[in-house]
C-alpha positions as CSV (number, residue, x, y, z in Angstrom):
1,X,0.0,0.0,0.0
2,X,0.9,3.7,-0.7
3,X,2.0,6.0,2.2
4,X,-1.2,7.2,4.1
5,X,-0.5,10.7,3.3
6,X,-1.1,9.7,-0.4
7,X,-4.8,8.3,0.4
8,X,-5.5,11.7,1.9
9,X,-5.0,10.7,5.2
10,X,-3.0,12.2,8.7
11,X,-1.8,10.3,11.1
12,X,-3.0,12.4,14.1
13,X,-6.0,13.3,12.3
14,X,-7.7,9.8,10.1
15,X,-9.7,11.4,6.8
16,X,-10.1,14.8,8.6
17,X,-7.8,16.7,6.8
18,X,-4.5,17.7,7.6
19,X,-4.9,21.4,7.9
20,X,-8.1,22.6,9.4
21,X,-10.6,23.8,7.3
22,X,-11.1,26.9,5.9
23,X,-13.8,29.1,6.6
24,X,-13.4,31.9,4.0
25,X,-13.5,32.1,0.1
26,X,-10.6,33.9,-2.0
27,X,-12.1,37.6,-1.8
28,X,-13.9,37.4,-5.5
29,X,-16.1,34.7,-3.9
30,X,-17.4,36.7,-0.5
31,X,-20.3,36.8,-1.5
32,X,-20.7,33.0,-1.0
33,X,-19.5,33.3,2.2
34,X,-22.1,36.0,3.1
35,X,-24.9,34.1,2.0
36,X,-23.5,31.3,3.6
37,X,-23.5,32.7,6.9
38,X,-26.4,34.5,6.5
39,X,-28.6,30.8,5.6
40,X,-29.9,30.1,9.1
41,X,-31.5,33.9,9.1
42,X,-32.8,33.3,5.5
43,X,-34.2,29.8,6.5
44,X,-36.2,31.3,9.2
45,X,-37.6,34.1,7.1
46,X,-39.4,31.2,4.8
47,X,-38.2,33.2,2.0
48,X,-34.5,31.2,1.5
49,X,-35.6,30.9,-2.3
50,X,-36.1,34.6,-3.2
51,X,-32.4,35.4,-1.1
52,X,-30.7,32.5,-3.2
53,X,-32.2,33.9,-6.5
54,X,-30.1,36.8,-5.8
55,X,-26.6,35.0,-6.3
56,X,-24.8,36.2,-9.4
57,X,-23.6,33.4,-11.6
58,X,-19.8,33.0,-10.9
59,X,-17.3,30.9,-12.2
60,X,-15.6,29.6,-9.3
61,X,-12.0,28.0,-11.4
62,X,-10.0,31.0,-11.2
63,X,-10.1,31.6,-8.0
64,X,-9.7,28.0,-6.4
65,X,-6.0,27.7,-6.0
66,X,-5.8,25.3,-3.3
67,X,-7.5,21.9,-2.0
68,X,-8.9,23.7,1.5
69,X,-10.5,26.4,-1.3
70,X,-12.1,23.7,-3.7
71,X,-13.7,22.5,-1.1
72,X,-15.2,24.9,0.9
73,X,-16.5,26.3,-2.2
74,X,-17.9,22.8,-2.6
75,X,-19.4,23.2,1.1
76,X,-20.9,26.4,0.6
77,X,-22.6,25.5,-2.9
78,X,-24.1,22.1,-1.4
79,X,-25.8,24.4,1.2
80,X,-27.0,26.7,-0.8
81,X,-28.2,23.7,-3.2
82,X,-30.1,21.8,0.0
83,X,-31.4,25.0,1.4
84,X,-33.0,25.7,-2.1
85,X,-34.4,22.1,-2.3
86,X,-35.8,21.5,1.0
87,X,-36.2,24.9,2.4
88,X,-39.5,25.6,1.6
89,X,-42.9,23.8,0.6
90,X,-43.2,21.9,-1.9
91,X,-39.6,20.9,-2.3
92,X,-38.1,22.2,-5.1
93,X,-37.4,19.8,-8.3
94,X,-35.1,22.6,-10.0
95,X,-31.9,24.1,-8.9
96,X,-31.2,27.5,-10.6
97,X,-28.1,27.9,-12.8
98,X,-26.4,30.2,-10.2
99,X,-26.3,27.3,-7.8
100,X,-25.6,24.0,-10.2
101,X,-23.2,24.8,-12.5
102,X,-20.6,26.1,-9.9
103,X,-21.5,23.3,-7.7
104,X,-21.6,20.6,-10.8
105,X,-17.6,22.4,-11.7
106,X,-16.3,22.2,-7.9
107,X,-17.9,18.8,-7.5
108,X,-16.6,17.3,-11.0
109,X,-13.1,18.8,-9.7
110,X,-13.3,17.3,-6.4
111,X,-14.5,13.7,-7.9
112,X,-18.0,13.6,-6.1
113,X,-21.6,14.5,-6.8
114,X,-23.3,17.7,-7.0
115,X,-25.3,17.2,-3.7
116,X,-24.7,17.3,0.4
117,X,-22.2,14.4,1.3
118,X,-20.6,13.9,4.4
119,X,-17.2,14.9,3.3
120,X,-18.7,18.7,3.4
121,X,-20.8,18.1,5.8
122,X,-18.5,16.6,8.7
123,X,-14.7,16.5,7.4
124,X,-14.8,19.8,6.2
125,X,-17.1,21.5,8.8
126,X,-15.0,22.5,12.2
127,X,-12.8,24.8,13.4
128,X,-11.2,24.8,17.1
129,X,-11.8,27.3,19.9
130,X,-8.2,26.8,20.8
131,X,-6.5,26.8,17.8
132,X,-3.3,24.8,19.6
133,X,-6.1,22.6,21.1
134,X,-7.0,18.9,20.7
135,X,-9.9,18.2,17.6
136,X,-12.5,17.0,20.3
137,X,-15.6,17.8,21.6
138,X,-15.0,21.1,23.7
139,X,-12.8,22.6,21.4
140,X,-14.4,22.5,18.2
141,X,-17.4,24.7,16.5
142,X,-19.1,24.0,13.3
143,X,-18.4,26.5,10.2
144,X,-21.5,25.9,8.5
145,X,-25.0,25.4,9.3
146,X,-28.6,25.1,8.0
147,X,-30.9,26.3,11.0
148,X,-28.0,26.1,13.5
149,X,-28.8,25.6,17.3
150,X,-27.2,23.1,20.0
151,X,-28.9,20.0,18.4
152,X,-27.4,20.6,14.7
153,X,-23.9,21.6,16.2
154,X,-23.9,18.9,18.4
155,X,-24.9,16.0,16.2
156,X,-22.2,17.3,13.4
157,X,-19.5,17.4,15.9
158,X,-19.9,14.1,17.3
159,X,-18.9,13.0,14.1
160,X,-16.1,15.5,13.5
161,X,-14.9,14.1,17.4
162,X,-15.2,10.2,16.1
163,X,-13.1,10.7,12.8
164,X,-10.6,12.3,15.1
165,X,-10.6,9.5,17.9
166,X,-10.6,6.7,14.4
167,X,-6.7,7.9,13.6
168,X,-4.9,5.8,15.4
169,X,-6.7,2.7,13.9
170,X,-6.2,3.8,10.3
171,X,-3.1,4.1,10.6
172,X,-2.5,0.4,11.7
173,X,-4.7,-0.7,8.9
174,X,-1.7,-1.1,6.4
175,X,0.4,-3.1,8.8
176,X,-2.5,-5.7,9.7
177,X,-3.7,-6.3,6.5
178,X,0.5,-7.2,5.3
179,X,1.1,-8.5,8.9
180,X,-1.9,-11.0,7.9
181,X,-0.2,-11.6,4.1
182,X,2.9,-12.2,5.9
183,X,1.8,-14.0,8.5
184,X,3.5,-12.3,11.0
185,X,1.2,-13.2,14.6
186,X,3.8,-10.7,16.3
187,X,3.1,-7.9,14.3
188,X,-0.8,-8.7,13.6
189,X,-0.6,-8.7,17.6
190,X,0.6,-5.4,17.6
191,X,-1.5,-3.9,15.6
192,X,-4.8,-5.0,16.9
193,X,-3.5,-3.9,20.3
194,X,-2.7,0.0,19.1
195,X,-6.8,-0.3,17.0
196,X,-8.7,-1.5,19.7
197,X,-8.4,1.4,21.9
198,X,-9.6,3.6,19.3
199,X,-12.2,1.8,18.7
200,X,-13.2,1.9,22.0
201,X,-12.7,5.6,22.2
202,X,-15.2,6.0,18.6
203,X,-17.9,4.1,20.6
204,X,-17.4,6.4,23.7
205,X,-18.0,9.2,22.0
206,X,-20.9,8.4,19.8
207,X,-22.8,7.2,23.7
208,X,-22.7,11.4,24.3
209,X,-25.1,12.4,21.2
210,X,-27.8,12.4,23.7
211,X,-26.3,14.5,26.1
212,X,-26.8,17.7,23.6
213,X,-29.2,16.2,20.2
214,X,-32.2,16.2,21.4
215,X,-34.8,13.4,18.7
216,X,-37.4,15.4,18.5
217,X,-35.3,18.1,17.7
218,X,-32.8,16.5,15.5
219,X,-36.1,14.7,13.3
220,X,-37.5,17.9,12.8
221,X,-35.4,20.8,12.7
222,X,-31.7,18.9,11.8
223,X,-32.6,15.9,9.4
224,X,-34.9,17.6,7.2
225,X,-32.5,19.6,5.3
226,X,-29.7,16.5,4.5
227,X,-31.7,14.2,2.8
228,X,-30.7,13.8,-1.2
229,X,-33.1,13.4,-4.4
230,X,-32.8,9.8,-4.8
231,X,-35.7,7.0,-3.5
232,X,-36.7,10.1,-1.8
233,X,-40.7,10.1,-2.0
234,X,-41.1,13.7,-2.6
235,X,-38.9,14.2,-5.2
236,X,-39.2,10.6,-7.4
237,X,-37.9,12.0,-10.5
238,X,-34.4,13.6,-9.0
239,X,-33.8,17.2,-9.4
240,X,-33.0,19.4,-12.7
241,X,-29.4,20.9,-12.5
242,X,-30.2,24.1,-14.8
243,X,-27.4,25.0,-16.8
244,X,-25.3,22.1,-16.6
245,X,-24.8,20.7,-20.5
246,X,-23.8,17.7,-19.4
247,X,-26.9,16.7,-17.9
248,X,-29.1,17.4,-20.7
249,X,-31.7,19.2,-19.1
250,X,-33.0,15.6,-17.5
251,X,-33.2,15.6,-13.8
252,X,-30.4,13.7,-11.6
253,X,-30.9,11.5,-9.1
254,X,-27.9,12.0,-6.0
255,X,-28.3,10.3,-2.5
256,X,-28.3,12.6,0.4
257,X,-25.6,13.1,3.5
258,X,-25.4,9.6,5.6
259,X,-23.1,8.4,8.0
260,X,-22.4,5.4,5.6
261,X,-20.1,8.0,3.7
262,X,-17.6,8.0,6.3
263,X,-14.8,5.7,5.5
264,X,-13.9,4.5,8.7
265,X,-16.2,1.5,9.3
266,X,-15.6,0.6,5.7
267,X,-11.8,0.5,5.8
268,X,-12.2,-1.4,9.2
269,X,-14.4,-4.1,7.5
270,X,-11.8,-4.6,4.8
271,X,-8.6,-4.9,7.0
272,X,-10.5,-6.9,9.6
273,X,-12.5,-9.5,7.0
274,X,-15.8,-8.5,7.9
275,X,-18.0,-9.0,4.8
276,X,-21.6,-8.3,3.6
277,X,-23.7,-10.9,1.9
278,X,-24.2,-9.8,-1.7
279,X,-27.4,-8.6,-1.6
280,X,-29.0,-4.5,-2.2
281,X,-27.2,-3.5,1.2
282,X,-24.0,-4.2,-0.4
283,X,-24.9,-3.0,-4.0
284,X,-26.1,0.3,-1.2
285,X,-22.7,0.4,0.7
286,X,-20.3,0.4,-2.8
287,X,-22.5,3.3,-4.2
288,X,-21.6,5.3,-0.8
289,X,-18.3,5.2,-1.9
290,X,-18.5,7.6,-4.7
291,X,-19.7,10.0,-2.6
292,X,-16.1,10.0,-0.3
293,X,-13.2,11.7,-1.3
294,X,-11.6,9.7,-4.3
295,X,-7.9,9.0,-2.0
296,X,-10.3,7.6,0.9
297,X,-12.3,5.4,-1.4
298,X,-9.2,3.9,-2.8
299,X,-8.2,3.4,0.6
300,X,-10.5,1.0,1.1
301,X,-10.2,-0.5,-2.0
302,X,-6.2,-1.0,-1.6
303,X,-7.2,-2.9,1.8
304,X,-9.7,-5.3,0.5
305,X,-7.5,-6.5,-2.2
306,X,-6.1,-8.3,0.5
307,X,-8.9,-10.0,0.6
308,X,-8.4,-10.9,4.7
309,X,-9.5,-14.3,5.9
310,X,-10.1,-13.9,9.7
311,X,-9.6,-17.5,10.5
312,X,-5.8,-16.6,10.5
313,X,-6.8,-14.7,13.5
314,X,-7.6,-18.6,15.3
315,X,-4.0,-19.3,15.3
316,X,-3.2,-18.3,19.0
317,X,-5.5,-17.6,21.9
318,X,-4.1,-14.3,22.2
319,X,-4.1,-13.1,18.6
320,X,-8.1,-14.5,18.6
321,X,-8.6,-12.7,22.3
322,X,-7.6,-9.2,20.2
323,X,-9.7,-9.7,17.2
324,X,-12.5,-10.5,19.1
325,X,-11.8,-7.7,21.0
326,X,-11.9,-5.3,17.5
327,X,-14.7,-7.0,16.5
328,X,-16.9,-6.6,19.8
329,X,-16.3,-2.9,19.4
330,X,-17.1,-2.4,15.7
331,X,-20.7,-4.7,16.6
332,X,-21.4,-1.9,19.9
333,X,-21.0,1.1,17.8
334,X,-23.4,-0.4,15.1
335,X,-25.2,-1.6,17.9
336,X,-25.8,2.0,19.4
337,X,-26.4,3.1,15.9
338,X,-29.0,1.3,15.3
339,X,-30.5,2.0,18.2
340,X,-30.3,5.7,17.8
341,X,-32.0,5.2,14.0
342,X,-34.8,4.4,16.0
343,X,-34.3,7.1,18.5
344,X,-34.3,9.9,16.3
345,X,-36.1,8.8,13.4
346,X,-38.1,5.6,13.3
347,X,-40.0,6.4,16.4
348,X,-40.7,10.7,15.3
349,X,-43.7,11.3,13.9
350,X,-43.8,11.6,10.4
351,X,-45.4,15.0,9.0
352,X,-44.4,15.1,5.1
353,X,-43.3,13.1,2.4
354,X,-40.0,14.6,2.5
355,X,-39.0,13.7,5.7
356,X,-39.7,10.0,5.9
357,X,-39.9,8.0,9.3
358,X,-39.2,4.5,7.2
359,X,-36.8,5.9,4.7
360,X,-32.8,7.2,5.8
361,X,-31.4,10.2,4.2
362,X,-29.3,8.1,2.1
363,X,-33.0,6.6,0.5
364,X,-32.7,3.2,2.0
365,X,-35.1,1.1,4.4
366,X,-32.8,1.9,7.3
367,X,-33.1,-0.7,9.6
368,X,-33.3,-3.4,8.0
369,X,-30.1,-2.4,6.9
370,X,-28.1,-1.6,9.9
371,X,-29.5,-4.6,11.8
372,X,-27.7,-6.7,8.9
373,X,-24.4,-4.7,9.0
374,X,-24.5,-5.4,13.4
375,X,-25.7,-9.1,12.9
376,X,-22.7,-9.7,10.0
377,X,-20.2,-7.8,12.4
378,X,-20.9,-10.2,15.1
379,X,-21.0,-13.0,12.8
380,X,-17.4,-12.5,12.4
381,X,-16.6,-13.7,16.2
382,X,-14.2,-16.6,17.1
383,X,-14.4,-19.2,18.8
């Protein structure tokens, strides 16, 4: 495998990325940021459509010089592209050309769809109080938000905190998966012992989304506005990206933000040889994966070419004693997952097509789903 710096990833920091985010455009692009800024006032007005339809049409290349540039540009545009869609009644089935074609140029630049994704959502969405300060919960703030409030800033950041906690299990990743080719016990020892604590840590923090995202509030006020145009009920036909020749004027159909665009539980299923029974849930989990970064999906897909066979993990007490170990960990935070699906969604009660009860934001049956990733984690178990 390639050095992790080459698959986009930092060794203190897992897929966040190595210099924190920016939270300013180049100067000829202000008035993004403005707007930007401005979209939790212009969401509560009811009016977000009319402010939106004020945006010149800009052309964004000339002015994108760096990574940290392209993609808060692609931050700001997938705001300004959900805020339009679901941020007033009826959805909207039309972006205007102000909006798509910059966002269709940043995203076809940055090798992802034009909608929401989790990459602009999470990994690109924090700065820290203390700038010399640790990347966990306490010191970090969110740079963009829909509504904003406790519950939004809180559920975002939990996320932002479990990337962080993930690094020091990525960056064992490379040395199990050849520690397992070689068949090195010693060294596939070693390795399991530096993941599992991180693992640990990942579940620790997801347990404290409760303490400051409320359900009720996260159902009705967070959720609505991260949901995508595809197996979405009120928008069955996708959504028309004006001005964007390569579409053809026909509407596209994207999936919306999901926590099944984080890398991490993916990478950790290929190094650890947890697999998925080919079925629609894994057809679901390889289309997530062109909605990551392009370096983090070919992370995963340098791991799995290992293709690891856990039962090496059988060949001494202790080395089975540690995967377990791994394993247990990945099967309580799906656990708690799915239990908070239920939580914060499944049990709300539903009040419009657009904000379905049965359906995630991704546009899959839920829970059927992560009760199959949980029950194939556990699955993988020695004994």
């Amino acid at each position: 495998m390639h050095a992790l710096g080459e698959y986009g990833i930092h060794e203190g920091r897992g897929f966040l990325p190595a210099e924190d985010p920016l939270r300013e455009l180049p100067q000829a692009l202000g008035c993004w940021d403005e707007l930007a800024y401005e979209l939790p006032k212009l969401l509560a007005s009811g009016r977000v459509r009319y402010f939106l339809k004020q945006m010149p049409l800009l052309d964004p290349l000339p002015y994108l010089a760096t990574d940290a540039t392209w993609r808060r540009a692609m931050q700001v545009l997938s705001y300004f592209g959900h805020a339009w869609v679901w941020g007033e009644e009826p959805p909207a089935d039309t972006l205007p050309e102000a909006i798509a074609l910059p966002w269709y140029m940043v995203a076809q630049h940055l090798g992802r769809p034009p909608v929401l994704s989790y990459a602009s959502y999470a990994l690109d969405n924090w700065y820290r109080l203390e700038k010399e300060g640790p990347i966990d919960l306490g010191n970090i703030a969110l740079i963009q938000n829909f509504l904003g409030g406790l519950d939004e800033e809180w559920f975002i950041l939990v996320h932002v905190a479990i990337e962080a906690a993930a690094a020091p299990a990525l960056r064992q990743l490379p040395r199990l998966v050849s520690a397992v080719e070689e068949e090195n016990l010693t060294e596939a020892e070693a390795a399991l012992e530096a993941i599992i604590p991180a693992l640990e840590a990942m579940y620790r923090i997801l347990l404290r989304m409760p303490e400051r995202c409320d359900p009720y509030i996260y159902y009705n006020r967070v959720r609505p506005y991260i949901h995508g145009w595809k197996d979405n009920p009120s928008l069955p036909n996708g959504v028309i990206y004006e001005g964007v020749a390569a579409y053809e004027g026909k509407p596209q159909r994207f999936r919306g933000e999901t926590g099944a665009q984080s890398s991490i539980i993916p990478a950790l299923d290929a190094a650890l040889g947890i697999r998925h029974a080919e079925d629609p849930l894994r057809v679901y989990l390889r289309e997530m994966r062109t909605y990551m970064p392009p370096k983090h999906r070919a992370f995963i897909e340098d791991l799995e070419q290992y293709e690891i066979n856990n039962d090496f993990f059988n060949r001494t007490m202790r080395l089975r004693t540690l995967y377990n170990e791994a394993i247990h960990w990945i099967e309580q935070f799906r656990t708690k997952h799915l239990e908070y699906a239920a939580q914060y969604i499944a049990r709300q009660h539903q009040r419009s097509l657009a904000n379905p009860t049965s359906v995630g934001t991704g546009g899959t049956p839920f829970m059927p789903y992560l009760a199959k990733h949980r029950d194939e984690t556990s699955a993988h178990k020695l004994s």
